[in-house]
C-alpha positions in Angstrom: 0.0 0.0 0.0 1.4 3.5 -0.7 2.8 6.0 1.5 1.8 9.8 1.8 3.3 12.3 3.9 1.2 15.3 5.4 1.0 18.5 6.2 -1.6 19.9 8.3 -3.1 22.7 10.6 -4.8 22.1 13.8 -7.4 24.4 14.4 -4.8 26.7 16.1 -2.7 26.8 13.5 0.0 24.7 14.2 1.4 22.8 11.9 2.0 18.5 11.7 3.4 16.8 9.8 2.9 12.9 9.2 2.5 9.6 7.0 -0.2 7.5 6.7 -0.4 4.2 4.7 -3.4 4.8 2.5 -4.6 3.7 -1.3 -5.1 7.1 -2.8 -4.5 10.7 -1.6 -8.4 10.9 -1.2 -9.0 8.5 1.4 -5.4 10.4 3.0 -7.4 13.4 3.0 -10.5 12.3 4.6 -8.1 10.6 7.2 -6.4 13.9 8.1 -9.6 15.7 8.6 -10.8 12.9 10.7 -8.4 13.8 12.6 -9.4 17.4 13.3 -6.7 19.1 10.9 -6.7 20.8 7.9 -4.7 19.5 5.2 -2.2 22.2 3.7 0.0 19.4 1.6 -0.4 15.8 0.5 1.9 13.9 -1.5 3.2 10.1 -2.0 6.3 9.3 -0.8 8.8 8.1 -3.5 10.1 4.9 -3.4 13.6 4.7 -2.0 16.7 3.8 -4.6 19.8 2.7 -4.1 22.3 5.5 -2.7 25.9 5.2 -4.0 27.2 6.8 -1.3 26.5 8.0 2.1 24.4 10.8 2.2 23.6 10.8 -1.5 19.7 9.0 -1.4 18.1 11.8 -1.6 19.6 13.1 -4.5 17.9 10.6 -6.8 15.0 10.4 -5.5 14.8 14.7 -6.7 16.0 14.2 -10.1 13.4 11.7 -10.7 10.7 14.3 -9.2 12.1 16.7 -11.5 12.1 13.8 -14.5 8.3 13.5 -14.6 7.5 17.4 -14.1 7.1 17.4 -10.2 8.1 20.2 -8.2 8.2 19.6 -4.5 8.2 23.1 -2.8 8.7 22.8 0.6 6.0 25.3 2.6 8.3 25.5 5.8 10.1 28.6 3.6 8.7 31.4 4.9 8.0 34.3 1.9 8.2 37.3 3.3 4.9 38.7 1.0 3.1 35.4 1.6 3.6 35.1 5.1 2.5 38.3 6.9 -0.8 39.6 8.2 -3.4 41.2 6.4 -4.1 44.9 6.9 -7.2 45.4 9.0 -8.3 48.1 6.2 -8.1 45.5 3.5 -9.6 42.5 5.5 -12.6 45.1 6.1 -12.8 45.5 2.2 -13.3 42.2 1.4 -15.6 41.0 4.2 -17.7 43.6 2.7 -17.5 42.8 -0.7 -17.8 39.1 0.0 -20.9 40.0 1.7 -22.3 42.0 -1.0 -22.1 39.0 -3.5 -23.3 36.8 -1.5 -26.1 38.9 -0.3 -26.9 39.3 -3.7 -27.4 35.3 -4.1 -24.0 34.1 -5.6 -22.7 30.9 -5.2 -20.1 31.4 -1.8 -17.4 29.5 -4.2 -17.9 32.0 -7.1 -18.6 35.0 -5.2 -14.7 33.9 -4.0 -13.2 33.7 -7.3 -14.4 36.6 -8.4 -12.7 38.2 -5.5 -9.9 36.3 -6.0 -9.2 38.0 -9.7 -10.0 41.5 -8.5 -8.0 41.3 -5.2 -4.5 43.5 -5.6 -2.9 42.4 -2.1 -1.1 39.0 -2.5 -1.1 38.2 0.5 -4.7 37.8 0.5 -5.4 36.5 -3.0 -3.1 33.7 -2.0 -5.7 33.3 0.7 -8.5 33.1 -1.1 -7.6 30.7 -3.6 -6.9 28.8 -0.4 -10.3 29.0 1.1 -11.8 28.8 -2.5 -9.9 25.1 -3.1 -10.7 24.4 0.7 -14.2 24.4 -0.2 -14.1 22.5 -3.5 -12.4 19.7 -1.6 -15.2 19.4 1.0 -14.7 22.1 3.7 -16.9 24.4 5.1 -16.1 27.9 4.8 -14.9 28.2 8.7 -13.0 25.4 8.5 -11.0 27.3 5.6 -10.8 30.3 7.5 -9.5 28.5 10.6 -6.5 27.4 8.3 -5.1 31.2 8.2 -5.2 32.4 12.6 -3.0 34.9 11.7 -5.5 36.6 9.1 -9.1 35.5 10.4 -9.6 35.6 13.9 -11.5 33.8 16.6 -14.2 36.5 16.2 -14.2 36.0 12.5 -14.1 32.3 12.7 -16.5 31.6 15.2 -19.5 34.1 13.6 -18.7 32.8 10.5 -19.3 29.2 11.9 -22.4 30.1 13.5 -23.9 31.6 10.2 -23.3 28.2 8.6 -25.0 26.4 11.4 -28.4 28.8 11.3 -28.4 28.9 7.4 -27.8 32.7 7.4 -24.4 33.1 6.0 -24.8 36.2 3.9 -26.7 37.6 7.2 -23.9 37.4 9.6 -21.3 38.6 6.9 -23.2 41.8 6.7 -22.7 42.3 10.3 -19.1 41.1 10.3 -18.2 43.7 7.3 -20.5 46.3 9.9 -18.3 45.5 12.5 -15.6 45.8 10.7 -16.2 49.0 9.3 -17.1 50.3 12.8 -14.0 49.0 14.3 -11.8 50.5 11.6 -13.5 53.7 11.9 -13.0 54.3 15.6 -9.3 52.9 15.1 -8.4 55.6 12.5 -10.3 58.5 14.8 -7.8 57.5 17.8 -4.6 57.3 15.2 -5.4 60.9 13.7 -5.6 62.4 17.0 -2.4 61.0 17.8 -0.9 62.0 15.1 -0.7 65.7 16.1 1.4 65.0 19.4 3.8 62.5 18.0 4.8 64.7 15.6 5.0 67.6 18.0 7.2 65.2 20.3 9.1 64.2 17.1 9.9 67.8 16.4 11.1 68.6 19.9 13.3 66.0 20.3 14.9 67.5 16.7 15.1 70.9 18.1 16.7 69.7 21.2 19.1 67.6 19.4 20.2 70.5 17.6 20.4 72.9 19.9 22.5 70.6 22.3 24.9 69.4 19.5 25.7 72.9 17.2 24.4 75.2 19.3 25.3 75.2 22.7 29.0 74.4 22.3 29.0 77.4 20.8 27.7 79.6 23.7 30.6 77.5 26.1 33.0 78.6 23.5 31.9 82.0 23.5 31.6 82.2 27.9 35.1 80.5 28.0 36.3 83.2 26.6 34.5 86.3 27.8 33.9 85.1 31.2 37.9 84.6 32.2 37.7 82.3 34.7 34.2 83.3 36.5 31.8 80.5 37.4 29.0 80.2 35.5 25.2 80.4 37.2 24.1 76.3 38.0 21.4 76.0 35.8 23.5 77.2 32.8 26.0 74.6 34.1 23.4 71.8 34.1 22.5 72.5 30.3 26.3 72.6 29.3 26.8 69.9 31.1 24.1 67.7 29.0 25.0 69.3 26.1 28.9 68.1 26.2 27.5 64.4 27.6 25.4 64.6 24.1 27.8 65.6 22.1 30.8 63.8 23.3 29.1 60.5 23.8 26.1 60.9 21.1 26.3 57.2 20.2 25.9 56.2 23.9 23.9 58.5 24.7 21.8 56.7 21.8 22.5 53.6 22.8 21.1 54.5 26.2 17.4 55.5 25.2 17.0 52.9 22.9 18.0 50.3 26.2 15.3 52.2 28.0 12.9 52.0 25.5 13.7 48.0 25.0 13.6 47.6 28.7 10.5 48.8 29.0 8.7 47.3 26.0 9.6 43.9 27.5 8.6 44.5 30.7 5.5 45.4 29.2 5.7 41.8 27.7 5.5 40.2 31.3 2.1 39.5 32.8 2.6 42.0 35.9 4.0 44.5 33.6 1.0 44.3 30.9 -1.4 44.8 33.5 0.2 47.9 35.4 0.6 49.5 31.8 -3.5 48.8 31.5 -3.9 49.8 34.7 -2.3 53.4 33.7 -3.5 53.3 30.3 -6.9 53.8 31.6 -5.9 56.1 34.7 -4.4 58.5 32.4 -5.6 62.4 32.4 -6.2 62.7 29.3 -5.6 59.7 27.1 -7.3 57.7 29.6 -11.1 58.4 28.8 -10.7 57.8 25.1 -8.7 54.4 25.7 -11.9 53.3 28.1 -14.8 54.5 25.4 -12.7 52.4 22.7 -12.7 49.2 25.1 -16.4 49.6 26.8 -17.2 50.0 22.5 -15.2 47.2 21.3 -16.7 44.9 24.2 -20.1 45.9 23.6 -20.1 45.6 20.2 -18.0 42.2 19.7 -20.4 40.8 22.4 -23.5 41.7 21.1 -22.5 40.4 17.6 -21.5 37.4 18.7 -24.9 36.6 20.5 -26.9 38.1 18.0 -25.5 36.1 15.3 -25.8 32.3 17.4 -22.3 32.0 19.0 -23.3 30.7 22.6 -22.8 33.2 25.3 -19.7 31.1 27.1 -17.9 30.9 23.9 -18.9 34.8 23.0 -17.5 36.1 26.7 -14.1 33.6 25.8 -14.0 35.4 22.2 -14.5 38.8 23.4 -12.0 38.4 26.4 -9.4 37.2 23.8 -10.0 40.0 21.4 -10.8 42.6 24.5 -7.2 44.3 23.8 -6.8 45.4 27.6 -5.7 43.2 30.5 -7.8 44.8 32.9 -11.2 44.5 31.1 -10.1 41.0 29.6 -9.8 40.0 33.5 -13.3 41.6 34.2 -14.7 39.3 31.2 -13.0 36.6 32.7 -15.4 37.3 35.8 -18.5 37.8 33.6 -17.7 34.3 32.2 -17.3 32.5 35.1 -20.6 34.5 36.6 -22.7 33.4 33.6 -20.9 29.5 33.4 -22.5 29.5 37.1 -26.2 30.5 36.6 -25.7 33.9 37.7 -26.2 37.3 36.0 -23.5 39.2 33.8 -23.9 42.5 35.8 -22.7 41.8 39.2 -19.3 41.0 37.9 -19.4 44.4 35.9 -20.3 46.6 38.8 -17.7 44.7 41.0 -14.7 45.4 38.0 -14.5 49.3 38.6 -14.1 49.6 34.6 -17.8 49.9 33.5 -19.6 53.5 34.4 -23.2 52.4 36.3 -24.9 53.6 32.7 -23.4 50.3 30.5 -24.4 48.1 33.6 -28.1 49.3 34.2 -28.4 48.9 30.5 -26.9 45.4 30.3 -29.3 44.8 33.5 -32.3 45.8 31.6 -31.2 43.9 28.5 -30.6 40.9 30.7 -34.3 40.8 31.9 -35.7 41.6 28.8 -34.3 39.1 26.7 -33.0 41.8 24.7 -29.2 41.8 25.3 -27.9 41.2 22.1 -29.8 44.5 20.7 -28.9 46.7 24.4 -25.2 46.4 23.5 -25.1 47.2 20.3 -26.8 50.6 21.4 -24.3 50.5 24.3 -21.9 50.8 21.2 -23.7 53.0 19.1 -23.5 55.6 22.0 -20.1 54.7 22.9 -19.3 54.9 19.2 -20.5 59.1 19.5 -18.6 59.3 23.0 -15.4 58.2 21.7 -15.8 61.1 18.7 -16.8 63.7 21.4 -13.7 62.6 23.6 -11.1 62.3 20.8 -12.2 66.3 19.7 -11.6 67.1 23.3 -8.7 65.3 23.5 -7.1 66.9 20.2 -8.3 70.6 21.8 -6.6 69.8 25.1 -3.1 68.4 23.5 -2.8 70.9 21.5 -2.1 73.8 24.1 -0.3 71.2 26.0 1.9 69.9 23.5 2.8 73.9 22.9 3.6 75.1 26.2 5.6 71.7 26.6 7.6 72.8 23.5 7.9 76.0 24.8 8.9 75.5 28.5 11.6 73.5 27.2 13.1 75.3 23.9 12.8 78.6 26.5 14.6 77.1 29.4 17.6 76.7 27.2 17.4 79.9 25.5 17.4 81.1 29.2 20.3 78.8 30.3 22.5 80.7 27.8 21.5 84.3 28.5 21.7 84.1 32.1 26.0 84.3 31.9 25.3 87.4 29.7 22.9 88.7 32.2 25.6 88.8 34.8 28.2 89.7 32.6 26.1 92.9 31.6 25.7 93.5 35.8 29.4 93.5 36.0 30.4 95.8 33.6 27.5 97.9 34.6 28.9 98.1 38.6 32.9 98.7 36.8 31.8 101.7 34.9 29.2 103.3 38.2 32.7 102.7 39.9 34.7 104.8 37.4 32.6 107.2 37.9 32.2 107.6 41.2 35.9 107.4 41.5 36.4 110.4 38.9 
């Protein structure tokens, strides 16, 4: 009986590898998915020949592959192009045109090949002639999607899943693309208010390198020589002082801040160090109200598409924790989980997190006893959607003054640094020549 070696992906997305002893690659491919994976490459194994040396039986074994047309490519190369992640923006783009065909009552296989033509990312047209084969060969379409974790994620996978179940694919598309859209557009509100004090910092840390590299040697050069021997004033001292550090030991000094930086991005990475950097996103005086209106809006809305489109409410609260972005609201999911997985009702373990203001948790009470929850938090989200653009318009108006006097204080406090030696230097020559006079 033949051989075939496998390659598959568990619903994770980890990749086996494997032989089985089948009579056809058909039967190997119903094996494998018995076996709850998702086939990515199926081939026979060759037949061993005689080696004439050590080392050499492999050799062969190629030439023959290459002899009757065969290309074996092995998928373990990683191509940079093929092998990234898909931009949220163009993800949102087709979800929405996927939906729109669909809607419109194309075939799911044909509504992804004509995607397939007119997609310009590769990444992603490599993906759906993926999911498009994946179907022809007997998958459903979450099963195809669950083959690609790092492009489709549980949120993705799992609605998707649960429109198959009910019958109502083109239906829970609609509202994925809606999320989507939603999603994206609160992301890019929070980037473009951003923008405006990065590139304020980004400009100040210009000027200051500048100034502390050119400039101020200059002035020492200049007090050195006027000043014959006289101490300078201490805070003049202080800005010479980092101004010689700077330019005497730039690359250090370079080499310095970036080590900061690094050390505390991977702190950050540790579990204790995530959730004190949550903890202060969300206590922040200005930043922080926006960053908890985008997580009470992402929860809300993930949550209530989830339930509104079949997932079961355990599995929703696991997906939304996942996908929750924050420690500290992923932690008070975690509670609402295990609250619901024991009879009881989602709002006690909002109220007792601190993170949700009493107005999401009397509406998520009233949903709750309704039977209307699904519908409540989406207009949680809706309203949350219009608090986020009223805080990030207040955030940009505050920043902006901010961001200017900051700029100033610190530009000025140099600028003051070198005119204070001049300022005492004008004093003295001002008492010598009041002396003269009262001499003559």
């Amino acid at each position: 009986m033949p051989k075939f070696s496998y390659v598959a992906m568990d619903a994770k997305g980890k990749e086996t590898k494997g032989t089985l002893e089948v009579a056809n690659q058909n039967e190997a491919i119903a094996r494998v998915k018995e076996m709850q994976l998702f086939p990515t490459k199926i081939v026979e194994v060759e037949k061993e020949k005689p080696a004439k040396g050590k080392g050499r039986a492999a050799a062969p074994a190629s030439k023959g592959a290459r002899k009757k047309g065969k290309l074996d490519v092995n998928l373990n190369i990683k191509i940079p192009f093929l092998s990234g992640r898909v931009k949220s923006k163009v993800l949102t783009t087709f979800t929405r045109q996927l939906a729109t065909l669909v809607d419109a009552g194309l075939p799911l296989l044909r509504g992804l090949r004509v995607l397939e033509k007119q997609e310009k990312n590769a990444t992603l047209r490599g993906i759906i002639a993926e999911l498009a084969v994946a179907i022809e060969g007997g998958s459903t379409f979450s099963e195809g999607l669950a083959q690609h974790p790092k492009v489709f994620n549980r949120l993705y996978v799992n609605m998707v899943k649960a429109g198959e179940l009910g019958g109502v694919l083109e239906v829970v598309l609609n509202r994925l693309s809606e999320f989507m859209e939603k999603a994206q557009k609160i992301k890019g509100k929070v980037i473009a208010a951003m923008f405006y004090p990065v590139a304020v910092m980004c400009v100040a840390v210009c000027i200051l390198t500048v100034l502390m590299v050119y400039v101020v040697p200059k002035f020492k050069e200049v007090f050195e020589g006027m000043l014959e021997g006289q101490q300078l004033p201490a805070f003049t001292r202080l800005v010479l002082g980092i101004s010689t550090t700077v330019k005497d030991h730039f690359f250090w000094t370079a080499v310095g801040v970036a080590s900061v930086v690094v050390a505390l991005l991977l702190v950050i990475r540790t579990k204790l160090g995530r959730r004190i950097f949550d903890k202060l996103k969300l206590k922040m005086p200005v930043l922080g109200p926006v960053i908890s209106k985008v997580a009470i809006a992402r929860f809300t809305r993930t949550l209530g598409t989830l339930v509104s489109s079949g997932v079961p409410i355990l599995q929703a609260l696991t997906i939304v924790k996942e996908t929750s972005g924050n420690v500290i609201v992923g932690n008070a999911i975690g509670a609402v989980h295990e609250s619901v997985k024991e009879g009881e009702t989602i709002t006690a373990p909002l109220e007792a997190s601190g993170v949700f203001p009493p107005m999401v948790i009397s509406m998520v009470d009233v949903g709750e006893q309704t039977g209307a929850l699904p519908e409540m938090l989406l207009k949680i989200a809706d309203n949350y959607d219009e608090e986020v653009d009223n805080a990030v318009s207040a955030m940009t108006s505050l920043l902006e003054p901010i961001m200017i006097i900051f700029l100033a204080v610190i530009v000025g406090s140099i600028v003051i640094a070198m005119f204070l030696p001049l300022i005492a230097l004008m004093q003295g020559i001002g008492d010598d020549t009041g002396g003269r006079r009262g001499a003559d």
